[in-house]
FIVODREN-838181 format. One record per residue: residue number from 1; residue in one letter; x, y, z of N, C-alpha, C, O in turn. Coordinates in steps of 0.02 Angstrom, whole numbers. Example, Ala and Ser with C-alpha at 12.3 -4.5 7.8 and 13.67 -1.06 7.14 Angstrom:
2
PT   num   residu      n.u      n.v      n.w     ca.u     ca.v     ca.w      c.u      c.v      c.w      o.u      o.v      o.w
PT     1        a      660     -284      390      615     -225      390      660     -165      390      712     -166      423
PT     2        s      642     -112      354      684      -53      357      645        2      394      670       57      402
***
This chain:
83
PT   num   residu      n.u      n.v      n.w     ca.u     ca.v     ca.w      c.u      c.v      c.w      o.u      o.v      o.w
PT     1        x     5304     5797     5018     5263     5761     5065     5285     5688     5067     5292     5659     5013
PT     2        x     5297     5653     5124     5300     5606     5140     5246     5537     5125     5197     5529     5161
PT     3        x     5265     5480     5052     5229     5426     5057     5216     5387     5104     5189     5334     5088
PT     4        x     5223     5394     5145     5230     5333     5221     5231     5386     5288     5240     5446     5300
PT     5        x     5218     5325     5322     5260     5357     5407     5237     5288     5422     5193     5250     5402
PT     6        x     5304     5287     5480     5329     5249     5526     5313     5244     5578     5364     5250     5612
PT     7        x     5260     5234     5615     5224     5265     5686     5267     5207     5731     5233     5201     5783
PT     8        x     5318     5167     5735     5335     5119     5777     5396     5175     5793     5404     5201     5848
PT     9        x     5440     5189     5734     5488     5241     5745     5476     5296     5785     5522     5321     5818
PT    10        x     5405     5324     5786     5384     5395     5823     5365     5382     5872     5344     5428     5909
PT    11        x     5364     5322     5890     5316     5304     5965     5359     5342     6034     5334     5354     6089
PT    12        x     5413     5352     6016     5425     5381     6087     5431     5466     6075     5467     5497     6113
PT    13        x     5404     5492     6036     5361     5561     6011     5292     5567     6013     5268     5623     6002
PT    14        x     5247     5510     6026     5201     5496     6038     5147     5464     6091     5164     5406     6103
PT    15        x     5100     5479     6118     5077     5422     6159     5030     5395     6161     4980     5425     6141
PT    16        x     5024     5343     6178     4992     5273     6162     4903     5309     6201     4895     5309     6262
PT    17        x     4863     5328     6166     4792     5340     6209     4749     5273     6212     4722     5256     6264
PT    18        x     4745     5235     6155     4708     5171     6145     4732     5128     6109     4780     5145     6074
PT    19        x     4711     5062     6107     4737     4998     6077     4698     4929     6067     4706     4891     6115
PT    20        x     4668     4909     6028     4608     4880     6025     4657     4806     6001     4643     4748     6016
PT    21        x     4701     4824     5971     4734     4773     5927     4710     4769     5849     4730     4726     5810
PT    22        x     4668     4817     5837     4638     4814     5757     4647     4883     5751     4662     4907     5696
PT    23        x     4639     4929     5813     4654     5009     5790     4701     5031     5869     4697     5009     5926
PT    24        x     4748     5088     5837     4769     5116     5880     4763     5183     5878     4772     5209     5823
PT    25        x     4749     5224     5932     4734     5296     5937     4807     5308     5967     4830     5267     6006
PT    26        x     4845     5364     5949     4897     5398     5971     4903     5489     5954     4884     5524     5907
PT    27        x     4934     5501     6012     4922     5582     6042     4988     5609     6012     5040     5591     6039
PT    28        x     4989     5642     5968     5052     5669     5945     5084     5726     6000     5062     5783     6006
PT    29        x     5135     5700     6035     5166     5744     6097     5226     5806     6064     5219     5858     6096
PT    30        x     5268     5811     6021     5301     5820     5984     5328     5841     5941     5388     5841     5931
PT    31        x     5269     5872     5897     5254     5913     5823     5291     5875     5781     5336     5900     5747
PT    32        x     5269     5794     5781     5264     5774     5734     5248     5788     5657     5194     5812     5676
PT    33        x     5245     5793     5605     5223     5806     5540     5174     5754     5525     5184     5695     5541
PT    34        x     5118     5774     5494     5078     5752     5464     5102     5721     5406     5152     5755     5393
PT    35        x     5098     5664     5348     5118     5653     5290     5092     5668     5234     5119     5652     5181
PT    36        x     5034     5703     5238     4982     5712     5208     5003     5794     5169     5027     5816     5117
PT    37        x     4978     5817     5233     4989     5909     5216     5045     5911     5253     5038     5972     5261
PT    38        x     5098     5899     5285     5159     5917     5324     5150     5970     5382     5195     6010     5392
PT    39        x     5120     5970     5402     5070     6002     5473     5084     5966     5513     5092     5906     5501
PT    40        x     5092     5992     5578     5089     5933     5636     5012     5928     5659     4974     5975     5671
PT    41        x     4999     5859     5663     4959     5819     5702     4928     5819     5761     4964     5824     5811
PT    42        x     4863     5814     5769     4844     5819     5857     4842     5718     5886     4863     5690     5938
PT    43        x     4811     5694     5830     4818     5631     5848     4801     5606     5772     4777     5634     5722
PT    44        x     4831     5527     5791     4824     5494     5713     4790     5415     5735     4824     5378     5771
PT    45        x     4729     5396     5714     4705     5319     5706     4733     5291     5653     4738     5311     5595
PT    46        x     4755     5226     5686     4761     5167     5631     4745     5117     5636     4774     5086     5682
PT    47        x     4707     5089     5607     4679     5047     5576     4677     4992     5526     4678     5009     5467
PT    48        x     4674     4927     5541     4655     4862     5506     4606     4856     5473     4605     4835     5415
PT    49        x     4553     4876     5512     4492     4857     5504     4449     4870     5461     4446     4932     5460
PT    50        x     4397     4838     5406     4378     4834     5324     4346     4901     5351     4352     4953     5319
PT    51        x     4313     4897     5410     4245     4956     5415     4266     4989     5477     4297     4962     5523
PT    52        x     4244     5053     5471     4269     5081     5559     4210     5150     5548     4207     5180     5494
PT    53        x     4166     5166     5610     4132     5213     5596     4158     5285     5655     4155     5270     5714
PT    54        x     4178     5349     5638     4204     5398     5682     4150     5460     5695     4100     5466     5659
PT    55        x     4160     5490     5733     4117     5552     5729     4170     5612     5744     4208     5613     5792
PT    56        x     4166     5655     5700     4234     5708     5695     4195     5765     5731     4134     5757     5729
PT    57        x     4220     5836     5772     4198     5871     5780     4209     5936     5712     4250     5945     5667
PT    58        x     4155     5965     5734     4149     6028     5632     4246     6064     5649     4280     6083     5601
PT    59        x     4265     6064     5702     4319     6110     5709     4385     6043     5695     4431     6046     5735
PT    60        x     4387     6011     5664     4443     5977     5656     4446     5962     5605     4393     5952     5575
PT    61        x     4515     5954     5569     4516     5954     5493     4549     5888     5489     4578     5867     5538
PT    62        x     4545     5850     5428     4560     5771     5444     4596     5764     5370     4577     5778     5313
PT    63        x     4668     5731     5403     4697     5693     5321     4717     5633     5318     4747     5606     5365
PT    64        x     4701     5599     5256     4688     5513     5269     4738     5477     5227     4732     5481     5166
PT    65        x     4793     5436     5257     4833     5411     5205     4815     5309     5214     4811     5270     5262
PT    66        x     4811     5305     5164     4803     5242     5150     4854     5177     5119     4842     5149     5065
PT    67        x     4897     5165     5153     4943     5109     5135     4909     5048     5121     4849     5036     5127
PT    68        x     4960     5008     5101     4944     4941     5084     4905     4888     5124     4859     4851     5107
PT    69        x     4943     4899     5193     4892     4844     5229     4841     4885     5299     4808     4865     5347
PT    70        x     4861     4954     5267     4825     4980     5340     4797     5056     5313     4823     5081     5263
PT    71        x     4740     5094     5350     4724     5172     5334     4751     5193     5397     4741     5160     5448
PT    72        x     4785     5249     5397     4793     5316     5450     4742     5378     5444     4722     5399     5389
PT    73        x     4726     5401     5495     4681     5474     5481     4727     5500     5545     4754     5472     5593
PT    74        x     4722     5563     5523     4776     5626     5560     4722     5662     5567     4674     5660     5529
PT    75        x     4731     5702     5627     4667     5760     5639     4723     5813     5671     4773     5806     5706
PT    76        x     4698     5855     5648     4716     5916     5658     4664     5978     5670     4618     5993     5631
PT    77        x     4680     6008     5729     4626     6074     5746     4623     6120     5710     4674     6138     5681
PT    78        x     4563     6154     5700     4584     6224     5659     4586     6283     5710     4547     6310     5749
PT    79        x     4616     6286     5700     4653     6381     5731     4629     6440     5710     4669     6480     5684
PT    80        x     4569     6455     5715     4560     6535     5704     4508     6519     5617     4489     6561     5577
PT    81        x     4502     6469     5617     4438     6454     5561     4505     6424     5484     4489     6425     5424
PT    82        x     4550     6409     5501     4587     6412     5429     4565     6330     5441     4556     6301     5495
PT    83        x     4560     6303     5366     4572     6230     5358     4645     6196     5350     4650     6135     5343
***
C-alpha cells in the first residue's frame, strides 16, 4: 500500500467537482487506486481544515489517510453489501 498520493500528478485522471481553497472534492474518472486499501476510488476530499463536518451515506465505505500538512478521505461504494 501506498504512504502518500499525489493528487496534483492524478489530476488529469481526475475531476475537479469542488474547490473551496481549504478543501477540494475530486471525482476519480480513471480507476485510480485508493492508498489506503488499493481499491479504486469514487471520490477523494482534501482538506486543510482543523475541523470539517461530512454526512456519509450507510452504502459507502470510507478510507482516511492523514499526511503531514493535510487529511484525504476516499469513498468508495459498496457493491453487493461487501465492505
Amino acid at each position: 500500500m501506498a504512504a502518500s498520493i499525489d493528487l496534483e500528478a492524478l489530476r488529469h485522471r481526475l475531476k475537479l467537482l469542488r474547490d473551496t481553497g481549504e478543501t477540494t472534492l475530486l471525482e476519480n474518472r480513471d480507476g485510480v487506486e485508493c492508498p489506503v486499501c488499493d481499491e479504486p476510488f469514487d471520490e477523494v476530499l482534501e482538506t486543510r481544515e482543523r475541523t470539517r463536518t461530512l454526512s456519509a451515506d450507510e452504502d459507502i465505505h470510507l478510507c482516511l489517510l492523514r499526511e503531514r500538512d493535510k487529511v484525504l478521505l476516499f469513498t468508495h461504494a459498496r457493491v453487493g453489501g461487501l465492505p
